[in-house]
C-alpha positions in Angstrom: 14.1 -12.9 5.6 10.7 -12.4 6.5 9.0 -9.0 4.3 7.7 -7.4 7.0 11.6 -7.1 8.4 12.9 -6.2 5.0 10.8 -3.2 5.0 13.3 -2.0 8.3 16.7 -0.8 7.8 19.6 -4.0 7.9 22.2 -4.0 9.7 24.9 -7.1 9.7 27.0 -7.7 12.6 29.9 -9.4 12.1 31.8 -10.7 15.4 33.1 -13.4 17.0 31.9 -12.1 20.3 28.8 -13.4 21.7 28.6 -10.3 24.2 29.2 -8.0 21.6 26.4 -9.7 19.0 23.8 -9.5 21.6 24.6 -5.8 22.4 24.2 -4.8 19.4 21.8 -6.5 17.9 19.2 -5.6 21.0 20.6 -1.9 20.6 19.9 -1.7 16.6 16.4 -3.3 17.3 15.5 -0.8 19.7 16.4 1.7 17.1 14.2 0.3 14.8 16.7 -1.8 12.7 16.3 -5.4 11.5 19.7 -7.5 12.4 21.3 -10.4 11.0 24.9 -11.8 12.8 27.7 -13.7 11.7 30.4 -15.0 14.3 33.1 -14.9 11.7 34.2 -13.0 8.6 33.5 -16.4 6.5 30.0 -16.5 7.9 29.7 -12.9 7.8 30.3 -13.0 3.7 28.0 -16.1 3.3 25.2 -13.8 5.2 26.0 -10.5 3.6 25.6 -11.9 -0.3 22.5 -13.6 0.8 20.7 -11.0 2.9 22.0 -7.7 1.0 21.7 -5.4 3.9 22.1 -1.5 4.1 24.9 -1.7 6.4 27.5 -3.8 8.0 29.4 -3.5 11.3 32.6 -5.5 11.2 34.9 -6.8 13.8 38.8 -6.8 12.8 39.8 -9.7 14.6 38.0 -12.9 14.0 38.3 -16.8 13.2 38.1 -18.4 9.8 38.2 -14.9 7.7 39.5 -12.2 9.4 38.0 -8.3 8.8 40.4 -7.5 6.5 39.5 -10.6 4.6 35.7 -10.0 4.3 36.4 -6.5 3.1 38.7 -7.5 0.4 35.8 -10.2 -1.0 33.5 -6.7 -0.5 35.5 -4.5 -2.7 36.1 -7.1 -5.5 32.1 -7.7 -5.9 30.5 -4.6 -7.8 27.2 -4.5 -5.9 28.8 -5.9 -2.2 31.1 -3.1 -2.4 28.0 -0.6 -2.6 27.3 -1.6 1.1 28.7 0.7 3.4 31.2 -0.6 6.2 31.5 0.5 10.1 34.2 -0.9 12.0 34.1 -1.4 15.1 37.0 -3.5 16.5 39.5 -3.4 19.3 42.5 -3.0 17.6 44.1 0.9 18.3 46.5 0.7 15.8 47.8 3.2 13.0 49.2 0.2 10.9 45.6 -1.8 10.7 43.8 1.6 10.5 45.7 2.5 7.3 45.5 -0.7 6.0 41.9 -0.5 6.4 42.3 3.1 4.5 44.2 1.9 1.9 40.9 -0.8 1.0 38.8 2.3 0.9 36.0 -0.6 1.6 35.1 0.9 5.3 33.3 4.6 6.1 34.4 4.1 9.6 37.0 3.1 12.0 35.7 2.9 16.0 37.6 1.4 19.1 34.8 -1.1 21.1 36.3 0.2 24.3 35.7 3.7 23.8 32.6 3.5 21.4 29.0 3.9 23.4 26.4 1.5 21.5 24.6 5.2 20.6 27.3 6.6 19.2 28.0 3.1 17.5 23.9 3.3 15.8 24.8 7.4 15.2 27.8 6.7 12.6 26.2 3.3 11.0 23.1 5.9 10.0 25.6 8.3 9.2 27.4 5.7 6.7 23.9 4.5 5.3 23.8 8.1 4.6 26.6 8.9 2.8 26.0 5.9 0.0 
């Protein structure tokens, strides 16, 4: 990563959604982040070890590595599991939202569909905050 991006706030975006990449990552540049993507969860680990960012958003439902599967490899690696976790995935479900609880790898838990992209940047500070 270039140094004069490092010196911005990352944010990670893992999802298999091309739509839902370029949303974000144009709404967390506007807010003055620096973004790197991943279009699956085993793409998404490969990017997080190497770039170390200060936050990641997460999609549930993906190819390869599912959400659940990059969080586990989070929590088992002492300084991955420092990074705080926002997910933000389409599945409004109490058994996936206590699974994700029971991890305690994830800060928070929003639904794409009824998540604005502000309110999606408002809780990823809030997370960065809380670490």
């Amino acid at each position: 990563m270039e140094e004069s991006l490092r010196n911005k706030k990352l944010v990670c975006i893992v999802d298999d959604d091309d739509n839902v990449r370029d949303i974000y990552s144009t709404k967390f540049k506007r807010e003055g982040f620096a973004v790197v993507t991943a279009k699956d969860g085993e793409e998404g680990l490969s990017v997080i070890k190497k770039e170390r960012p200060d936050v990641v958003v997460l999609d549930l439902q993906m190819p390869i590595l599912d959400g659940l599967g990059v969080l586990q490899a989070l929590k088992c690696d002492r300084e991955l599991a420092k990074i705080p976790v926002v997910i933000l995935t389409n599945i409004d479900s109490d058994v996936m939202f206590k699974e994700v609880g029971r991890l305690d790898a994830a800060q928070y838990y929003l639904l794409k569909a009824l998540t604005e992209p502000q309110k999606v940047v408002d809780v990823t500070l809030e997370a960065m905050a809380q670490r």
